[in-house]
mmCIF entry with sequence, helices, sheets and N, C-alpha, C, O atoms, coordinates in Angstrom:
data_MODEL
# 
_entry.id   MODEL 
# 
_entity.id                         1 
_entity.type                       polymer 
_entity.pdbx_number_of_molecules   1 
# 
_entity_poly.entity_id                      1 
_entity_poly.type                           'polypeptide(L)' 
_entity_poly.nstd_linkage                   no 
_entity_poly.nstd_monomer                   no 
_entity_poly.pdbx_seq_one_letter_code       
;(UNK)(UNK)(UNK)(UNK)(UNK)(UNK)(UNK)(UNK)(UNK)(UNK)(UNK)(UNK)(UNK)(UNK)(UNK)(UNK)
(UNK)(UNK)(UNK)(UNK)(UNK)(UNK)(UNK)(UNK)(UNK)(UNK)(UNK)(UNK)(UNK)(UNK)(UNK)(UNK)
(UNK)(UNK)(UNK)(UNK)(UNK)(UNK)(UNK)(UNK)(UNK)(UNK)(UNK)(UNK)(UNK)(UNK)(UNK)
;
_entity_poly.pdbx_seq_one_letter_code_can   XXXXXXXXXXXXXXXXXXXXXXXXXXXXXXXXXXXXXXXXXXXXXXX 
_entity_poly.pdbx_strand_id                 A 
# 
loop_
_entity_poly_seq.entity_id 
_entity_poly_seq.num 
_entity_poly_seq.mon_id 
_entity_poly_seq.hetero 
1 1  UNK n 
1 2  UNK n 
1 3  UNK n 
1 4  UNK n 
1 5  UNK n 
1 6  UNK n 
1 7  UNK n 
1 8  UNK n 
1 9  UNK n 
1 10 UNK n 
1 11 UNK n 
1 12 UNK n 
1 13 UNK n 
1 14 UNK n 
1 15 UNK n 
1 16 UNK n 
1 17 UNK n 
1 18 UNK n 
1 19 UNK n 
1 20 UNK n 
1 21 UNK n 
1 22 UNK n 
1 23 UNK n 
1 24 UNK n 
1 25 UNK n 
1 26 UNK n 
1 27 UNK n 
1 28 UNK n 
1 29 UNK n 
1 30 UNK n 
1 31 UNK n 
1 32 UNK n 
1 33 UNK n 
1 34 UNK n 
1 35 UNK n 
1 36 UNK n 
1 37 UNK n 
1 38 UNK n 
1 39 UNK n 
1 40 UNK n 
1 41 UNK n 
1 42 UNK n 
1 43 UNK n 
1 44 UNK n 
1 45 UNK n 
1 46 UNK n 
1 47 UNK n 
# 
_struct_asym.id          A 
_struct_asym.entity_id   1 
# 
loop_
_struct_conf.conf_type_id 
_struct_conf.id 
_struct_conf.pdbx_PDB_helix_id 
_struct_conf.beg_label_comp_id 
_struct_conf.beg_label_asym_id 
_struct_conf.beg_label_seq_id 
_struct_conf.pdbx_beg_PDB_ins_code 
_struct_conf.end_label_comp_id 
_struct_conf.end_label_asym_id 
_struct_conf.end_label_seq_id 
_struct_conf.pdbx_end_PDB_ins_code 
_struct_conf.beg_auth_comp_id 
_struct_conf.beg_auth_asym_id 
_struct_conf.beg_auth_seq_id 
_struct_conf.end_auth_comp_id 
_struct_conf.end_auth_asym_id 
_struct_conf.end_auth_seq_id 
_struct_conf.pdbx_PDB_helix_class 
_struct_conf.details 
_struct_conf.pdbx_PDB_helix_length 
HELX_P HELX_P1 AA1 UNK A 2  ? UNK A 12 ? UNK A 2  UNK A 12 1 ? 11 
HELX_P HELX_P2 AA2 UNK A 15 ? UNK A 29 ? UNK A 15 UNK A 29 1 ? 15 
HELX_P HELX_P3 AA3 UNK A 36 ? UNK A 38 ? UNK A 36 UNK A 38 5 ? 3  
# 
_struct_conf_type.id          HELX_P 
_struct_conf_type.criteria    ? 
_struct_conf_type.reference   ? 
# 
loop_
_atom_site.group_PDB 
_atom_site.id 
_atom_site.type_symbol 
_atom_site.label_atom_id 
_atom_site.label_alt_id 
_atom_site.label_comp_id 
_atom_site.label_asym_id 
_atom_site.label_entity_id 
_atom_site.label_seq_id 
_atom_site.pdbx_PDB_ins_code 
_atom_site.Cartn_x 
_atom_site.Cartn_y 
_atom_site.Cartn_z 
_atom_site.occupancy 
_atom_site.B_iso_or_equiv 
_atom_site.pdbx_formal_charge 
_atom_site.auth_seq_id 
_atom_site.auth_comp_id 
_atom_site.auth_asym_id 
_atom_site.auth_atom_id 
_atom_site.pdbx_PDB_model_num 
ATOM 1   N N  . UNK A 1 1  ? -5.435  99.519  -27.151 1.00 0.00 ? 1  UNK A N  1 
ATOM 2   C CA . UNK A 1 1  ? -5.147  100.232 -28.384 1.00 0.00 ? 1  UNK A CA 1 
ATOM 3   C C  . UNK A 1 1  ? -5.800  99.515  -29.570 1.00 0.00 ? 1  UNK A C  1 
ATOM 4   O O  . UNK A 1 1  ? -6.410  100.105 -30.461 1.00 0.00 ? 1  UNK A O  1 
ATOM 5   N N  . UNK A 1 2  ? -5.580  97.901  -29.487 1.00 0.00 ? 2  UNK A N  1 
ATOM 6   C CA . UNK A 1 2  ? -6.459  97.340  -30.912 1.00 0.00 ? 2  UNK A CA 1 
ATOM 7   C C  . UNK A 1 2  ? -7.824  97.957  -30.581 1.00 0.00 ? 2  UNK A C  1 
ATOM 8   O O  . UNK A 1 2  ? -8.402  98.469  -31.540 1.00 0.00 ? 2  UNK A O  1 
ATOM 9   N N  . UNK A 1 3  ? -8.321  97.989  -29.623 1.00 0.00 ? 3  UNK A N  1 
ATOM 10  C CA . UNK A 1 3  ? -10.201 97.970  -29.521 1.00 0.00 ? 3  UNK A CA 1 
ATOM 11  C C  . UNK A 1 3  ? -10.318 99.462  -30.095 1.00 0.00 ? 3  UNK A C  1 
ATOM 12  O O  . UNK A 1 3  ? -11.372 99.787  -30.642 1.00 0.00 ? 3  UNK A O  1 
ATOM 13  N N  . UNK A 1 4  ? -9.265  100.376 -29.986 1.00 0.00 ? 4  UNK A N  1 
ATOM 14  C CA . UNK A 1 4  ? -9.459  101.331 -30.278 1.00 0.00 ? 4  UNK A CA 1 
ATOM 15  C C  . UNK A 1 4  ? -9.462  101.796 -31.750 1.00 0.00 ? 4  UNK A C  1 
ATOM 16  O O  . UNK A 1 4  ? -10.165 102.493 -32.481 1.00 0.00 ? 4  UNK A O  1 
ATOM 17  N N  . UNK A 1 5  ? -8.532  101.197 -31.811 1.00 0.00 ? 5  UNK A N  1 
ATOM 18  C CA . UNK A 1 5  ? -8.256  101.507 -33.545 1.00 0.00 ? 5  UNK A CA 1 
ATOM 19  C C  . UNK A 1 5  ? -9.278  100.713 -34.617 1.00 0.00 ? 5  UNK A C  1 
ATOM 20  O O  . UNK A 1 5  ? -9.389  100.958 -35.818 1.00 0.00 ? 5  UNK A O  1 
ATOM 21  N N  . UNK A 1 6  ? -9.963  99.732  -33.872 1.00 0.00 ? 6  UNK A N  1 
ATOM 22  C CA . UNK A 1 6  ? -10.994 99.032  -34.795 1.00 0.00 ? 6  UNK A CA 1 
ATOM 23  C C  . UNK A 1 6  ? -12.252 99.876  -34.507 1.00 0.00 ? 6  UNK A C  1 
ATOM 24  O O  . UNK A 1 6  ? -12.873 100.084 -35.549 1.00 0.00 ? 6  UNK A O  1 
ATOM 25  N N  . UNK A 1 7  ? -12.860 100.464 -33.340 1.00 0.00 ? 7  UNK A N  1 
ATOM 26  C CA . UNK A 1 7  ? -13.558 101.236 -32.945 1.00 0.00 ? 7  UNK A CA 1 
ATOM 27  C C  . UNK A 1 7  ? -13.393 102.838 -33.647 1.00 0.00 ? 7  UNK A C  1 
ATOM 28  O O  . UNK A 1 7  ? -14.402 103.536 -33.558 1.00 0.00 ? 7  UNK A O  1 
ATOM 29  N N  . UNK A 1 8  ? -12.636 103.220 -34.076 1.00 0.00 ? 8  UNK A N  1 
ATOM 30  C CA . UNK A 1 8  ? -12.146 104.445 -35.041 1.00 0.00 ? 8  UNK A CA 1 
ATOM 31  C C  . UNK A 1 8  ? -12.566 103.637 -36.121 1.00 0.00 ? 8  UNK A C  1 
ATOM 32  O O  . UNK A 1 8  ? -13.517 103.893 -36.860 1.00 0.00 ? 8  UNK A O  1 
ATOM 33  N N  . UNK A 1 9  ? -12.004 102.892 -36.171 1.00 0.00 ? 9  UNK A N  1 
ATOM 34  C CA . UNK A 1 9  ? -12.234 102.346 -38.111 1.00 0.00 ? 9  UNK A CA 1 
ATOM 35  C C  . UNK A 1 9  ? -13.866 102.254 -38.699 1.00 0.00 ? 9  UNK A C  1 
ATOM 36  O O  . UNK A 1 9  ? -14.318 102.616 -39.785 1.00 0.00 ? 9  UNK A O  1 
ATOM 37  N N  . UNK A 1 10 ? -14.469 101.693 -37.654 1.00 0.00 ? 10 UNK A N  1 
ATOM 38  C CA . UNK A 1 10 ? -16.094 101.644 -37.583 1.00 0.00 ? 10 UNK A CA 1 
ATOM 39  C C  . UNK A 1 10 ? -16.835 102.708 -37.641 1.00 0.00 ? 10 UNK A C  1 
ATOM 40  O O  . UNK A 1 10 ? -17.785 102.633 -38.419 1.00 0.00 ? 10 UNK A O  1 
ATOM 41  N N  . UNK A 1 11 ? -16.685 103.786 -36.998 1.00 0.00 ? 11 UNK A N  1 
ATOM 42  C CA . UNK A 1 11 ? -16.853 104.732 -36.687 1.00 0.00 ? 11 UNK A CA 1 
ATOM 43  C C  . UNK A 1 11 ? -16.569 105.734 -38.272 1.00 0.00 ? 11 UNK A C  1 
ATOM 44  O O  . UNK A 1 11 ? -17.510 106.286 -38.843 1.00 0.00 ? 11 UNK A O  1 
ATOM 45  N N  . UNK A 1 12 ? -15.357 105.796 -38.699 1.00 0.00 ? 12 UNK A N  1 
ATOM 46  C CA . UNK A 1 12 ? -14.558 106.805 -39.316 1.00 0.00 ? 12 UNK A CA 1 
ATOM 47  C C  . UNK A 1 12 ? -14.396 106.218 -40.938 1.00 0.00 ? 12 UNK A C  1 
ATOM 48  O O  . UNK A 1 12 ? -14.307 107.014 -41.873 1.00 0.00 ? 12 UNK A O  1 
ATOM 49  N N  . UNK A 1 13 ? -14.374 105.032 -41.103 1.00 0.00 ? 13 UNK A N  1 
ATOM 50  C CA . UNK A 1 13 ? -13.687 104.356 -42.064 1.00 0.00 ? 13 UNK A CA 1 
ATOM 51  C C  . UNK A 1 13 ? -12.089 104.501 -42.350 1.00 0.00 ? 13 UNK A C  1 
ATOM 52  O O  . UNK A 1 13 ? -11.700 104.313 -43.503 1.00 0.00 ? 13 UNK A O  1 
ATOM 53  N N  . UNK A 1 14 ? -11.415 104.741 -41.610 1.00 0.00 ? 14 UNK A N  1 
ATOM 54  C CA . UNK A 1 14 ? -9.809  105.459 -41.921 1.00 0.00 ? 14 UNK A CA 1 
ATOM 55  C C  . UNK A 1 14 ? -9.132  104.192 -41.584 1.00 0.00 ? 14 UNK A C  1 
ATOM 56  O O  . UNK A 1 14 ? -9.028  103.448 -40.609 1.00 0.00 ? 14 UNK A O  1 
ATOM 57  N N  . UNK A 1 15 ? -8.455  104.306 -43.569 1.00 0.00 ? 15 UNK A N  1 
ATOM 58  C CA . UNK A 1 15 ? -7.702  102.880 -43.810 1.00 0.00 ? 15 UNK A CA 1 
ATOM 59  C C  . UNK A 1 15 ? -6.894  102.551 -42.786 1.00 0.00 ? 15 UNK A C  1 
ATOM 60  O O  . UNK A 1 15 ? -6.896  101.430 -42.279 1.00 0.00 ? 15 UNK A O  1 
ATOM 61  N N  . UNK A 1 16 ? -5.913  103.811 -42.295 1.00 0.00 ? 16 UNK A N  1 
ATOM 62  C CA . UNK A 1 16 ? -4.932  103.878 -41.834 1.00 0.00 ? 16 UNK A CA 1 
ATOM 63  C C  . UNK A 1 16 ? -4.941  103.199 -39.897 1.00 0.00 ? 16 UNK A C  1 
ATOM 64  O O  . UNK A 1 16 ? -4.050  102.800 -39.147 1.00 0.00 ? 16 UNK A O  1 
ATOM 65  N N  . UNK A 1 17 ? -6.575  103.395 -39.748 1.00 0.00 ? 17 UNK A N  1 
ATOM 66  C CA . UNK A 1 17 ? -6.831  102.738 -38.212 1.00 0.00 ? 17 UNK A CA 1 
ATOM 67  C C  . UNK A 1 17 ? -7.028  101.367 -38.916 1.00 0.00 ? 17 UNK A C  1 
ATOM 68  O O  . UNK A 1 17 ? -6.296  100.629 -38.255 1.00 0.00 ? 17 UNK A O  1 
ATOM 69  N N  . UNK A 1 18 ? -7.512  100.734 -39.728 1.00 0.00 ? 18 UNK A N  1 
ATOM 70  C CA . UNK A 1 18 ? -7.448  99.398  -39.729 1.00 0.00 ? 18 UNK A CA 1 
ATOM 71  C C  . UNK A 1 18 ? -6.163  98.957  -40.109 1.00 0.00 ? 18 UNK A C  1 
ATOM 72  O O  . UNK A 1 18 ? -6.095  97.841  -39.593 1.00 0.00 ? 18 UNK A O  1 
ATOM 73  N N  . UNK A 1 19 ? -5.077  99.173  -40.719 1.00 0.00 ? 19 UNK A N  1 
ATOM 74  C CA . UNK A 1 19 ? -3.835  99.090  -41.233 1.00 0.00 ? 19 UNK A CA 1 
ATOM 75  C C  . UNK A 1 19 ? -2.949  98.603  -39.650 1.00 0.00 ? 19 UNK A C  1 
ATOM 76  O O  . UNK A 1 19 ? -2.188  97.656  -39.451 1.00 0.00 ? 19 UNK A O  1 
ATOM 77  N N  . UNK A 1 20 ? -3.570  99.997  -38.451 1.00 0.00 ? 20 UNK A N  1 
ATOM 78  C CA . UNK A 1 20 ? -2.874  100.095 -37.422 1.00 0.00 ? 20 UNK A CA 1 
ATOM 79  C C  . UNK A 1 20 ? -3.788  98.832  -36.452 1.00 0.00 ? 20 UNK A C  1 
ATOM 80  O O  . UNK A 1 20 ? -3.301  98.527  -35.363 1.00 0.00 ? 20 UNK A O  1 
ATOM 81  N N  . UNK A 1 21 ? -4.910  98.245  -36.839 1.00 0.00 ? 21 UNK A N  1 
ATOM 82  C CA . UNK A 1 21 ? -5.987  97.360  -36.148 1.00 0.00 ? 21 UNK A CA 1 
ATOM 83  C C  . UNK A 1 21 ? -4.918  95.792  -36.329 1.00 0.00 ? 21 UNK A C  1 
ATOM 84  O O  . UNK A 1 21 ? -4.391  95.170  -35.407 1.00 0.00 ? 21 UNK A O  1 
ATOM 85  N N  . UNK A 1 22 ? -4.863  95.514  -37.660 1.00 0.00 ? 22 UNK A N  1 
ATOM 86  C CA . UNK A 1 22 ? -4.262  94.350  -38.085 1.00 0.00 ? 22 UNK A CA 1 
ATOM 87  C C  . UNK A 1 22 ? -2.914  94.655  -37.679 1.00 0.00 ? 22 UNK A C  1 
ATOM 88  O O  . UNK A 1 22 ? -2.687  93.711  -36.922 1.00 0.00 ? 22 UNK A O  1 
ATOM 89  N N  . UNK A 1 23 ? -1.697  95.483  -37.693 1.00 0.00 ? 23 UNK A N  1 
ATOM 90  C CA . UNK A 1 23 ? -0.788  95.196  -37.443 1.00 0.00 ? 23 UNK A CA 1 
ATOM 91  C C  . UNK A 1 23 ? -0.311  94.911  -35.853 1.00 0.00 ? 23 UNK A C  1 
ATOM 92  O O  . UNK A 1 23 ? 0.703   94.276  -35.564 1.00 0.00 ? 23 UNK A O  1 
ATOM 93  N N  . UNK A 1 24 ? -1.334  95.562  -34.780 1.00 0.00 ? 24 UNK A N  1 
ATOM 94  C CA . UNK A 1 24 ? -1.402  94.758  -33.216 1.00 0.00 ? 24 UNK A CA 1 
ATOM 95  C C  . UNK A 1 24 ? -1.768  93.461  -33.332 1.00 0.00 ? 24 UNK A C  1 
ATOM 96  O O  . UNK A 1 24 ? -1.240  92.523  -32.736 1.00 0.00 ? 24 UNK A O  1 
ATOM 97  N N  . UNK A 1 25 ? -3.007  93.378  -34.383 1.00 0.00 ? 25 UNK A N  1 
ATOM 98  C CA . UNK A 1 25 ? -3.363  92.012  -34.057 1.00 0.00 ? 25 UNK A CA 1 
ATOM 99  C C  . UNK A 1 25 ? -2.289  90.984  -34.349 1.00 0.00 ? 25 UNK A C  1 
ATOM 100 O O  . UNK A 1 25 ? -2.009  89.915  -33.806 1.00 0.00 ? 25 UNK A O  1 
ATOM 101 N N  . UNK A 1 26 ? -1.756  91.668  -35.418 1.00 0.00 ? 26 UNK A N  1 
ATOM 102 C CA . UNK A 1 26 ? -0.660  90.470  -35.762 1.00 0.00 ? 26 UNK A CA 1 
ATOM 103 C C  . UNK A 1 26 ? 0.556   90.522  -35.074 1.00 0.00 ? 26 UNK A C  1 
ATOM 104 O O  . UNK A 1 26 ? 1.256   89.557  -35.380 1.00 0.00 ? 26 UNK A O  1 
ATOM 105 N N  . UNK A 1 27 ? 0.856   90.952  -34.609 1.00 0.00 ? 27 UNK A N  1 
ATOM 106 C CA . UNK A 1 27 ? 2.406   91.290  -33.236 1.00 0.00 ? 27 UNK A CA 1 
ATOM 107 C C  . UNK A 1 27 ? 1.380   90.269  -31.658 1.00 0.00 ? 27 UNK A C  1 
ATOM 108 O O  . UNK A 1 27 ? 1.875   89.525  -30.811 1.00 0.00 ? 27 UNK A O  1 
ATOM 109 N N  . UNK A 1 28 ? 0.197   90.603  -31.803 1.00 0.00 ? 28 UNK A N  1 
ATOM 110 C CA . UNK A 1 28 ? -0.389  89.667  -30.669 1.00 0.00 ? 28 UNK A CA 1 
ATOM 111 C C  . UNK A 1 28 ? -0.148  87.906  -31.034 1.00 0.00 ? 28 UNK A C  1 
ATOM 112 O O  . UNK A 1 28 ? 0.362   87.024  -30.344 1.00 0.00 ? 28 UNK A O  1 
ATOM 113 N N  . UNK A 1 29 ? -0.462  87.885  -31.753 1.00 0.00 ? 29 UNK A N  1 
ATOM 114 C CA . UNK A 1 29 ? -0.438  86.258  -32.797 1.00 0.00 ? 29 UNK A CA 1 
ATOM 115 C C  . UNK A 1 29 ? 1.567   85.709  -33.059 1.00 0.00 ? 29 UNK A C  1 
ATOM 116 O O  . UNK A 1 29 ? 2.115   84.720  -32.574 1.00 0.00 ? 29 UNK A O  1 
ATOM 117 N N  . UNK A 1 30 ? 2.087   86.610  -33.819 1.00 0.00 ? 30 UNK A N  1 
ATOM 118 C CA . UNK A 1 30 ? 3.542   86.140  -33.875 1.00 0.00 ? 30 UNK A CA 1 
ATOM 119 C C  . UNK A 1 30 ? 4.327   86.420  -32.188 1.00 0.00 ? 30 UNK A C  1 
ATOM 120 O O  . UNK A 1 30 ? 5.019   85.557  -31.648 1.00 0.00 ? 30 UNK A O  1 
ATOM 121 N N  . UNK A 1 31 ? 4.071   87.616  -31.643 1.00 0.00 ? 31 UNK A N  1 
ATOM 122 C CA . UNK A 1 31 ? 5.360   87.785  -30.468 1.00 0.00 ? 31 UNK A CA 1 
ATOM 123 C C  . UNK A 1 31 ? 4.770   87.807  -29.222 1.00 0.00 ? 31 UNK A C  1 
ATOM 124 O O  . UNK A 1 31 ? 5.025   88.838  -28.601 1.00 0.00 ? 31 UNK A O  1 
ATOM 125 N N  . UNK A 1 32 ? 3.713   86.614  -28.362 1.00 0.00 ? 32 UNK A N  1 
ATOM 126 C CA . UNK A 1 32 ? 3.221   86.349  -27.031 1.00 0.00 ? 32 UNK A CA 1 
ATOM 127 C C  . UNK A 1 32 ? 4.878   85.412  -26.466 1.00 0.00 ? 32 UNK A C  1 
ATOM 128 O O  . UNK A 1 32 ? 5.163   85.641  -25.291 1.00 0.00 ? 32 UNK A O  1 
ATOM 129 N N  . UNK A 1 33 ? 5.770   84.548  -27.154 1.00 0.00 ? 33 UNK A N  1 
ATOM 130 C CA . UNK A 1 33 ? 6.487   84.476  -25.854 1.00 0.00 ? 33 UNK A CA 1 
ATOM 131 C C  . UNK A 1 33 ? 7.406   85.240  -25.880 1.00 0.00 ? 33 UNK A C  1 
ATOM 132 O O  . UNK A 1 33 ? 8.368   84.723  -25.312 1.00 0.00 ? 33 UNK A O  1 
ATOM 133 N N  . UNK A 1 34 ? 7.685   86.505  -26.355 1.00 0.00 ? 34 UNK A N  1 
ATOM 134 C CA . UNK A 1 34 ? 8.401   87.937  -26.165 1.00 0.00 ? 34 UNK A CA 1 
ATOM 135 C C  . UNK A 1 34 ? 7.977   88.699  -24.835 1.00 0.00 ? 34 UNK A C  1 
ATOM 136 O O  . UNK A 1 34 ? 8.636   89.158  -23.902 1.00 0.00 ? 34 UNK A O  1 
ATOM 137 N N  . UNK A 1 35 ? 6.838   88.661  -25.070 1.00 0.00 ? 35 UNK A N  1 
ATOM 138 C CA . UNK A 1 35 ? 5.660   88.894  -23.534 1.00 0.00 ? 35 UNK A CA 1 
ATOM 139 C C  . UNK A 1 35 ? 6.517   88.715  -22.297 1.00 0.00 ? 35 UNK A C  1 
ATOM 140 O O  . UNK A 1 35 ? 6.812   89.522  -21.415 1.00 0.00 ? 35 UNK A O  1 
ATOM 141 N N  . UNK A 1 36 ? 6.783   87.651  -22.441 1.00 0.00 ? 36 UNK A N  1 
ATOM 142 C CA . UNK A 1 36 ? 6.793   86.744  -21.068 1.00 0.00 ? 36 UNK A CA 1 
ATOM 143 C C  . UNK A 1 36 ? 8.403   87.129  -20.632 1.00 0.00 ? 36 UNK A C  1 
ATOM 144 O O  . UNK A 1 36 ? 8.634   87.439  -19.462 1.00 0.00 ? 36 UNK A O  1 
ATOM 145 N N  . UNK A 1 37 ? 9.167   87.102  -21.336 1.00 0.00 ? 37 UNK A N  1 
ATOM 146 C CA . UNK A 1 37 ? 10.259  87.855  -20.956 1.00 0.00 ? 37 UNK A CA 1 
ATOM 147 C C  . UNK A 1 37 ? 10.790  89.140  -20.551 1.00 0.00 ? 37 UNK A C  1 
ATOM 148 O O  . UNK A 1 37 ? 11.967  89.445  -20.360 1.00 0.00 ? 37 UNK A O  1 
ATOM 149 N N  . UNK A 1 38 ? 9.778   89.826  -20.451 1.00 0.00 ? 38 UNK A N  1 
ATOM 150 C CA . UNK A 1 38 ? 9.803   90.970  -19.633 1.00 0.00 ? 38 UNK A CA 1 
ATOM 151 C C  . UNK A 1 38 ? 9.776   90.749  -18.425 1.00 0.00 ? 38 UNK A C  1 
ATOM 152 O O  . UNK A 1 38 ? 9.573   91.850  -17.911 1.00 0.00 ? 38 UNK A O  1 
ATOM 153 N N  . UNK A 1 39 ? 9.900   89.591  -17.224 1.00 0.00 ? 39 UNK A N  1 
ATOM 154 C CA . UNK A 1 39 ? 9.918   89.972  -16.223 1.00 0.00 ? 39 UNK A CA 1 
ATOM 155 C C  . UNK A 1 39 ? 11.514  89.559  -15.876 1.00 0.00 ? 39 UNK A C  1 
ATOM 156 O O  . UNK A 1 39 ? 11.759  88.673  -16.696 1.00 0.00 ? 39 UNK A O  1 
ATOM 157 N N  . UNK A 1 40 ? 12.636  89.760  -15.110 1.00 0.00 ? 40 UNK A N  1 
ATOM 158 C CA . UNK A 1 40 ? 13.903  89.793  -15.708 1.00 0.00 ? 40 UNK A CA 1 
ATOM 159 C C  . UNK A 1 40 ? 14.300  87.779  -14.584 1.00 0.00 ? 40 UNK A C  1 
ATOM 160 O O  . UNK A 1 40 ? 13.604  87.338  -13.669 1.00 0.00 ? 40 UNK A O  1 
ATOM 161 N N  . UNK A 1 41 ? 15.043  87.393  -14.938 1.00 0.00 ? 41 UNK A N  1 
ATOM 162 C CA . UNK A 1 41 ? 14.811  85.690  -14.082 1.00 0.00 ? 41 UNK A CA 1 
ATOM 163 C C  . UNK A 1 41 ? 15.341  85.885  -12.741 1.00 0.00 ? 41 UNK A C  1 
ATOM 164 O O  . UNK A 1 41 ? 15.106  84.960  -11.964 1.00 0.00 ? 41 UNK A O  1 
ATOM 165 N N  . UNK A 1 42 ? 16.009  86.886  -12.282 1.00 0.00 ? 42 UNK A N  1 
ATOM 166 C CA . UNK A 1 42 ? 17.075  87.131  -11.136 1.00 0.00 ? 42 UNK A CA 1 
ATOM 167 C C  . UNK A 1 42 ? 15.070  87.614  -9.955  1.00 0.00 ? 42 UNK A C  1 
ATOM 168 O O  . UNK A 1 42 ? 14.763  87.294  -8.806  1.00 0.00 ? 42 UNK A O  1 
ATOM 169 N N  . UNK A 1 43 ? 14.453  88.247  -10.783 1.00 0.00 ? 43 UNK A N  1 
ATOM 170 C CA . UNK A 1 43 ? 13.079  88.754  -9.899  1.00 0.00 ? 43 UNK A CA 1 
ATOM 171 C C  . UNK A 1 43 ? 12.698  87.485  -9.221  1.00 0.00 ? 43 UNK A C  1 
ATOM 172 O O  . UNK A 1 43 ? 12.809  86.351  -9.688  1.00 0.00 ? 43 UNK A O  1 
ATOM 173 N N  . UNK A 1 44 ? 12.155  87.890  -7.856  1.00 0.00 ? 44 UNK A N  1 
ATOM 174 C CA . UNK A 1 44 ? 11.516  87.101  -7.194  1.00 0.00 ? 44 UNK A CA 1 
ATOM 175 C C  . UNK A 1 44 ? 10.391  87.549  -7.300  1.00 0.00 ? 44 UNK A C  1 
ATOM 176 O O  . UNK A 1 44 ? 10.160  88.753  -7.191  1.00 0.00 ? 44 UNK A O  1 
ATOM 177 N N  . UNK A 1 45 ? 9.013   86.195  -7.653  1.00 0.00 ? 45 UNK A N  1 
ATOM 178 C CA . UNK A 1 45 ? 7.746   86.542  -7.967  1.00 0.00 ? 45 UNK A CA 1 
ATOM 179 C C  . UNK A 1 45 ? 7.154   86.217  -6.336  1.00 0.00 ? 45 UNK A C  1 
ATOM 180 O O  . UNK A 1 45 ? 7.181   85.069  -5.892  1.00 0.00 ? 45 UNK A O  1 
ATOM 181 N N  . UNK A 1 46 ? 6.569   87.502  -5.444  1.00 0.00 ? 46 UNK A N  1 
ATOM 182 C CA . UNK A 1 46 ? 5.819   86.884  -4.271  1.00 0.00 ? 46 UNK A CA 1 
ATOM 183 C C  . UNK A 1 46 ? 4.394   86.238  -5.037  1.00 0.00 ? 46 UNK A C  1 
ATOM 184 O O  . UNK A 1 46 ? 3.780   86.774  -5.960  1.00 0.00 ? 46 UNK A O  1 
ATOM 185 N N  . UNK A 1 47 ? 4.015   84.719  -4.257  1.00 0.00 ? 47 UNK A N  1 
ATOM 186 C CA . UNK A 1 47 ? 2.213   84.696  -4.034  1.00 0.00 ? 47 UNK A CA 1 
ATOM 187 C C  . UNK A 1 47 ? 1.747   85.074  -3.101  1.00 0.00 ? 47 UNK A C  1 
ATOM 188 O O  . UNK A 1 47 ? 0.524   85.051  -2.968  1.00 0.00 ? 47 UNK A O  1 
# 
């Protein structure tokens, strides 16, 4: 979705895809160990 919305923005100039570009980027930067808690601790991970 970011590649996309910066790829619209290039393309289009529409504030509103770069508005939506920076605000993934910045949820990528503040909430990666939010990420990681999606898998629940009771799961068993096979290798």
């Amino acid at each position: 979705m970011r590649d996309f919305s910066w790829k619209y923005f290039t393309m289009t100039g529409d504030v509103e895809s770069y508005l939506l570009y920076k605000e993934i980027d910045h949820q990528d930067i503040v909430e990666p160990e939010e990420q990681e808690d999606l898998i629940p601790d009771d799961m068993e991970l096979s290798l």
